[in-house]
N, C-alpha and C positions, 0 to 999 in steps of 0.2 A: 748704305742705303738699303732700307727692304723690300725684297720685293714685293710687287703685288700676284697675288695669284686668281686667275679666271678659269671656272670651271668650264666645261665643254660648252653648254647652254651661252653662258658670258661671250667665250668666242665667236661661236655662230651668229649671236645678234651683232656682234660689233662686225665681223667681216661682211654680213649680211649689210648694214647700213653702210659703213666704209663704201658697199660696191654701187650704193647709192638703190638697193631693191627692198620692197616692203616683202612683209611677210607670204602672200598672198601671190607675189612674182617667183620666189624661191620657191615654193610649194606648187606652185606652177609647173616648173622649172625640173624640179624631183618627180612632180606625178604622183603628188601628199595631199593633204587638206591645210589648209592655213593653222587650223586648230593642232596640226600634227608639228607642223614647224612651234609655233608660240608654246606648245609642251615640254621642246629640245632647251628653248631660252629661256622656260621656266624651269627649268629644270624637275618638270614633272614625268618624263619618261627620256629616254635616251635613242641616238639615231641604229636603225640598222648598220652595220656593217657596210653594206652596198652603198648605204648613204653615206656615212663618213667618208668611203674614197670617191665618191662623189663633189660631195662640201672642197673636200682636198683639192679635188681637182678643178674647179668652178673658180676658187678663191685663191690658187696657187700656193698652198701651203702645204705640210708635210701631214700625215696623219696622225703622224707622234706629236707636232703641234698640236693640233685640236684634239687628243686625246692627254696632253699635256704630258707627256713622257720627256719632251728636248720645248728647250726655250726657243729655238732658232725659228725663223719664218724664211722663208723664200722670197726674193724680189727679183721679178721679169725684166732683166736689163735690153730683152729681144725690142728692135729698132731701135737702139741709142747708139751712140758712135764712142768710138775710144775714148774722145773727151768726152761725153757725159758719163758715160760707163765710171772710170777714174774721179770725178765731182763727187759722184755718188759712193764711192768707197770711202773717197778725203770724208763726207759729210758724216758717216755714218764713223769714222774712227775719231772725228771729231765729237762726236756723241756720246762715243765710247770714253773718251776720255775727259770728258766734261768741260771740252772750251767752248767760250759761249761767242770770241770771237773769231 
């Protein structure tokens, strides 16, 4: 299977909508212009540095994710109990390995 690849811009709108914020909340958010965010996902200019560990840290991902260096993401298991904790590993090594049941 191949993969798909998303550039910086890609990411940021999708963790951006994922967290359920418009442009204009995020930009908010940073202390940017809306126009300064829609340039990132247009991939018409690229974020400061200060911003990327920023985004990173907003969104809980790694910086190497969003500069696309490592495929991995981070997911925040904080308030879930041993059995949802474990669900969520079965879920995701079921993914891995393609059972659909």
């Amino acid at each position: 299977m191949e993969k798909e690849l998303f550039s910086l811009g890609d990411k940021i709108r999708m963790l951006r909508e994922k967290s359920g914020l418009t442009q204009a909340a995020l930009a908010r958010g940073l202390g940017i212009s809306r126009s300064g965010v829609n340039a990132w996902e247009m991939g018409l200019s690229v974020p400061q540095v200060q911003y990327i560990v920023t985004l990173a840290k907003q969104f809980n991902v790694s910086t190497d994710y969003l500069l696309g260096i490592e495929e991995t993401s981070t997911v925040s298991i904080k308030g879930l109990s041993d059995r949802q904790v474990a669900a969520v590993i079965e879920l995701i090594n079921c993914l891995r390995s393609g059972e659909t049941d």
